[in-house]
VOZAZA-289814 format. One record per atom (N, C-alpha, C): x, y, z. Coordinates in pm, whole numbers, plus 50000, padded with zeros to 5 digits. Layout:
N
XYZ...
This chain:
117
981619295146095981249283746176981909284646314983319289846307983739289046455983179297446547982509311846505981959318246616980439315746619979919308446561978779302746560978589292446695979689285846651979799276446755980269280846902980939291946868981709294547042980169303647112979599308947047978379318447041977419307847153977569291947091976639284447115976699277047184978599276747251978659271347344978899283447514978679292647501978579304747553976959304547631976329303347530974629299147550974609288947648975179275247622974349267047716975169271947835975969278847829977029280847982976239296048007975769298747977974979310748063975739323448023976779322247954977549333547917978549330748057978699320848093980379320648188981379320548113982529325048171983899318148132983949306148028983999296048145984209282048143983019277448015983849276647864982829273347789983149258047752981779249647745981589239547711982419230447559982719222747530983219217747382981389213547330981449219647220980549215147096980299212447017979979209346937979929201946798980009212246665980819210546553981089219646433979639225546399978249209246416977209212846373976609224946411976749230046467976289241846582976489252246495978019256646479978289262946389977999262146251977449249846225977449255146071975969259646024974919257246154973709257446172973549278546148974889279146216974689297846178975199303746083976339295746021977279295645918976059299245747975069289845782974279287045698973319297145717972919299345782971629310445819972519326445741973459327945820974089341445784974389340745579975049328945555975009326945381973889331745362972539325145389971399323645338970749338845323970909345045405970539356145449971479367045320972759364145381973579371845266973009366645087973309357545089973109353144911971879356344843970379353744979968879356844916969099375144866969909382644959969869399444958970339397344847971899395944788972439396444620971579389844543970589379844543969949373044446968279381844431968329390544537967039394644524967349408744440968869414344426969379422044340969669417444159969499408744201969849394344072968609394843958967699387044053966579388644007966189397443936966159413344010965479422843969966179424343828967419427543818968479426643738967499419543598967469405143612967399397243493966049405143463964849405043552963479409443523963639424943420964489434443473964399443043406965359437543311966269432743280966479429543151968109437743126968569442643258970069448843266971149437443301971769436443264972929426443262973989427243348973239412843423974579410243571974799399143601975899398643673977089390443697975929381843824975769368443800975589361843917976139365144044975779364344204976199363644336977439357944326978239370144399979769359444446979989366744573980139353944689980919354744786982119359644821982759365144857984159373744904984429368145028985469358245002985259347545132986759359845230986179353045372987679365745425987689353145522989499350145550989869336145625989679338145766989439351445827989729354845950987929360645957987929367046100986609372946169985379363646135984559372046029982859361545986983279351045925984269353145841984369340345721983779347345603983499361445561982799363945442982639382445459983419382145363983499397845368981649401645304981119391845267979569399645219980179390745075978149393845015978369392644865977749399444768978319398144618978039411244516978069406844406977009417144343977249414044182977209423944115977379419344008978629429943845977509432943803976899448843796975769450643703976999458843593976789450143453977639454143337977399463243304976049471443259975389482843200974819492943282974729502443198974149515343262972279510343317971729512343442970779509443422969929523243389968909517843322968249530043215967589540943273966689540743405965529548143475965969544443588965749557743665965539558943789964579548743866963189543643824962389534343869963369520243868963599519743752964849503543749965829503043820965839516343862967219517143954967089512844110965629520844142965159516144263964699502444262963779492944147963749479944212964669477344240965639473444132966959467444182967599471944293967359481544332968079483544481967379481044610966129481044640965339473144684965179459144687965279455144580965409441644570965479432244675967109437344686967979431644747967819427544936967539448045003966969442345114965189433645165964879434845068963209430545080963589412445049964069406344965964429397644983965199385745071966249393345158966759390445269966189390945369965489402445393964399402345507963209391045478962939384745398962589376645379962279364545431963939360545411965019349845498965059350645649965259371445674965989365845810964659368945898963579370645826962439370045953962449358046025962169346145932961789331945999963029329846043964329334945988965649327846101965409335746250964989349246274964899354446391963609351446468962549344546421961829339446485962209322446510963129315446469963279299046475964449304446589965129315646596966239319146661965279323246815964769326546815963659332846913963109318746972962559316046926961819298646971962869285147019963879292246984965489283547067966039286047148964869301047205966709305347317965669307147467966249308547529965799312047648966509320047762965849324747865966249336447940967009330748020968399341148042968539333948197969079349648251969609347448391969649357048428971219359748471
């Protein structure tokens, strides 16, 4: 959230120095996009997971107190998975699902910003 927000108060200042005070909301507006983005990629690994029927550990966050706020997130596949094909959904999964997410965030991100010079 905090570099979300400094990101966003950077923006309305044109990228000067002198940055504006802004609201937490700002930040959590990216805070949330970046989760969303992260959690749909592990859940689209998830998914595949339960569909084929190999046994895994729900999405967990790896929170880190400093830089993003989130070292990324992962899950526990318990078992050997059986085939090479099962191996690739599930590994696919993951980015086809996120891309998912972050198309419409980079187009709502696109439709918010504007040029300056």
């Amino acid at each position: 959230m905090f570099w979300g927000r400094m990101h966003y108060a950077a923006f309305l200042a044109n990228f000067s120095p002198e940055l504006p005070s802004v609201s937490w909301l700002h930040g959590a507006w990216y805070a949330f996009t970046i989760l969303a983005i992260l959690g749909t990629h592990e859940l689209g690994h998830y998914y595949a997971c339960r569909y084929h029927q190999v046994d895994a550990s729900p999405p967990y966050f790896l929170p880190a107190p400093f830089l993003t706020g989130t070292f990324g997130a992962v899950i526990r596949i318990r078992e050997r998975i059986p085939t090479k094909a099962i191996l690739f959904d599930i590994g696919v999964a993951g980015p086809i699902a996120g891309f998912i997410v972050a198309v419409p965030a980079l187009f709502i991100g696109l439709s918010l910003s504007r040029l300056t010079e």
